[in-house]
N, C-alpha and C positions, 0 to 999 in steps of 0.2 A: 272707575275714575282713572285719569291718565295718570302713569307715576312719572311722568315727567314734566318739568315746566314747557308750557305749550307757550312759544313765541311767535305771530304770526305777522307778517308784515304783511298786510291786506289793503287791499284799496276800496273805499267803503263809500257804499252811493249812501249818501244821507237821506232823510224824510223832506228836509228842505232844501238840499241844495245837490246839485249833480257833480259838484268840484272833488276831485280826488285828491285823495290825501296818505302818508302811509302809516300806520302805526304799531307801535310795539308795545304788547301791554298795557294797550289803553291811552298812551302817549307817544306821540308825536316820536318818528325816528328816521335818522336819517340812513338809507340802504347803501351807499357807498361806504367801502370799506377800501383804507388806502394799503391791500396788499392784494398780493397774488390770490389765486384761487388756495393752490398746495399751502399757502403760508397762514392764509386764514383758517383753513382748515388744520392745520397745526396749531393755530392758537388756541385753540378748541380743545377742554380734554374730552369733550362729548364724541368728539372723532378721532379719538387716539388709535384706535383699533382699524377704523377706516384707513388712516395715514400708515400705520403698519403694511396693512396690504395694499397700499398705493407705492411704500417703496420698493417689497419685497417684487413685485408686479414689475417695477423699472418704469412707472404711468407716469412720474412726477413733471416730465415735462408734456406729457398731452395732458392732463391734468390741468396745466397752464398753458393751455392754447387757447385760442377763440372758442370758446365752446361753453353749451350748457350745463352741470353736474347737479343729478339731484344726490345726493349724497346721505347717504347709510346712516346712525349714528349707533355709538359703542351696541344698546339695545336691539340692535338688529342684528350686530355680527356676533354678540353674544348667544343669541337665542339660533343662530345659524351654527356653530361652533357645537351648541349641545344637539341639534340634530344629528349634526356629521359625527361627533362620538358616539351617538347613540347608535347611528345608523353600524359604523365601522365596528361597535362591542357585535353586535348582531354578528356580524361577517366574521368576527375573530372569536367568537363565543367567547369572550371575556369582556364582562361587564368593568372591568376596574382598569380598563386605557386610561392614555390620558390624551385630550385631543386639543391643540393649540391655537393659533393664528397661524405658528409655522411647520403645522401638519398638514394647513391646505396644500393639494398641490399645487404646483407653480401653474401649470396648461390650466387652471381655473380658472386661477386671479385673473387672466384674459378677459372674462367675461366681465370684470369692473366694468369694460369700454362699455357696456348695455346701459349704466346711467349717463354716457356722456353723448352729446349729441351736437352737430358743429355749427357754429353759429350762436347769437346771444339769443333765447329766445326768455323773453320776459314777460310778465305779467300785461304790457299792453300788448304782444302778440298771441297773446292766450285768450279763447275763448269758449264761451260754454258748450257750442259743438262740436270744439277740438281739431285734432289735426293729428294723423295717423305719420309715424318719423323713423325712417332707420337709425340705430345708433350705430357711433365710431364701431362696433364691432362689426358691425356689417348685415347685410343681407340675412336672416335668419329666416329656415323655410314655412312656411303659413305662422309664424309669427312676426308684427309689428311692435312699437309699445305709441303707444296715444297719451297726448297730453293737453287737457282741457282743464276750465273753469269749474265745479261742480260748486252748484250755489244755494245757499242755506239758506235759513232763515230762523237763525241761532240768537240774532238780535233784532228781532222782529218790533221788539218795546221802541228800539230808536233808529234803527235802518230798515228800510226795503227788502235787504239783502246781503248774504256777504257772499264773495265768490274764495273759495278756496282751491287753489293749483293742486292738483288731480295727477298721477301718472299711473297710467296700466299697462300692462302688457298683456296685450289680445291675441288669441289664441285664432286662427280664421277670419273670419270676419267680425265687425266690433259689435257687442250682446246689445250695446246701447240701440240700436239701428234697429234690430231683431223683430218682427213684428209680435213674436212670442215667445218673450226668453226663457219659458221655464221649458220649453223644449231643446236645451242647448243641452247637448252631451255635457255630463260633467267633465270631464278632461278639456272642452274646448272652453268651459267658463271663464270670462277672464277676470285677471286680477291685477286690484291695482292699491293705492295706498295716497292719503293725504299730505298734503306738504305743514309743517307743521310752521316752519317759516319760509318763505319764500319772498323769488327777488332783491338776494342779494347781488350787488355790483361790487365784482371785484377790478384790480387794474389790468386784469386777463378776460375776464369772463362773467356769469350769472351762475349764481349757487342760491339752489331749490332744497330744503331740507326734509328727508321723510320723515312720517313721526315715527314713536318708535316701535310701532306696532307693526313695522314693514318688517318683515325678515330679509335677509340678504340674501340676494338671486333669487328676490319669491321662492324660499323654498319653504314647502307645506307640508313638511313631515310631521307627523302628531309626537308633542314630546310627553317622553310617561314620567 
């Protein structure tokens, strides 16, 4: 079971009717939010930890640009945090460090830019075949990250279908395409994670939330 409240702002083809709608919870909500991208995510203590290395980083104003952010929550930078101590007790053979938010190094937090992407792309430009996207960080050599629809059938008693907002980061070419994925090197598999709410409109930009089973910077360290 998810240990977190799963909030989905989905747009949901009904059994009888094709009209889109958005909802939270089951009820009707509205996606505009009258603040910034940096500010709503500050409103937020589910992204405290995010906004920590959004300032430490210096992002706060690309943060609030034109642009897409699927955004981290505490859950993911936390479970990132005990990799990176785990990893660095290893390297110092002492298991009783202590490893912080302000232990990342600075030349990391760079890498935030890998959820921003320029331009609003929103759940009516997303669809279930996806669309392969450089992020603000730039060029990154045989990896892209893709972001599509992936559609369920979660509420099949009273919808069709529901599509939920999708980001992966592909390693070569996309496994989806593959005519036979189980023959993908493991190092090239890719990986990617669900949005738990998506299609927020903020007065800068569109905020995508991962749930929080994403780790930060896809990192797949096994924690013991």
């Amino acid at each position: 079971m998810r240990n977190i409240k799963i909030s989905i702002l989905i747009v949901l083809v009904a059994l009888t009717s094709c009209k889109k709608s958005y909802i939270d919870d089951g009820g009707k909500s509205n996606p505009n939010v009258n603040m910034s991208t940096y500010d709503f995510l500050k409103s937020d203590t589910l992204f405290a930890d995010l906004v920590h290395l959004i300032d430490r980083a210096g992002l706060k104003a690309t943060v609030n640009g034109n642009i897409t952010f699927f955004a981290t929550t505490n859950y993911g930078v936390q479970n990132y945090l005990k990799a990176m101590k785990q990893r660095r007790a290893v390297e110092l053979g002492d298991e009783n460090i202590t490893y912080t938010l302000d232990s990342i190094p600075l030349v990391n937090l760079d890498s935030l830019k890998t959820y921003m992407f320029d331009g609003k792309i929103n759940r009516d430009q997303i669809t279930v075949q996806g669309k392969l996207y450089n992020s603000l960080f730039g060029p990154i050599p045989n990896v892209q990250y893709l972001i599509k629809m992936t559609r369920t059938l979660d509420y099949n008693a009273y919808l069709d279908h529901v599509d939920y907002v999708t980001y992966y980061k592909v390693y070569g070419s996309r496994d989806d395409l593959e005519p036979d994925p189980s023959t993908i090197p493991p190092a090239l598999i890719d990986v990617g994670a669900f949005c738990q709410t998506s299609g927020i409109v903020t007065t800068t930009g569109i905020v995508h939330v991962l749930n929080g089973y994403h780790r930060l910077l896809f990192n797949n360290d096994v924690l013991q």
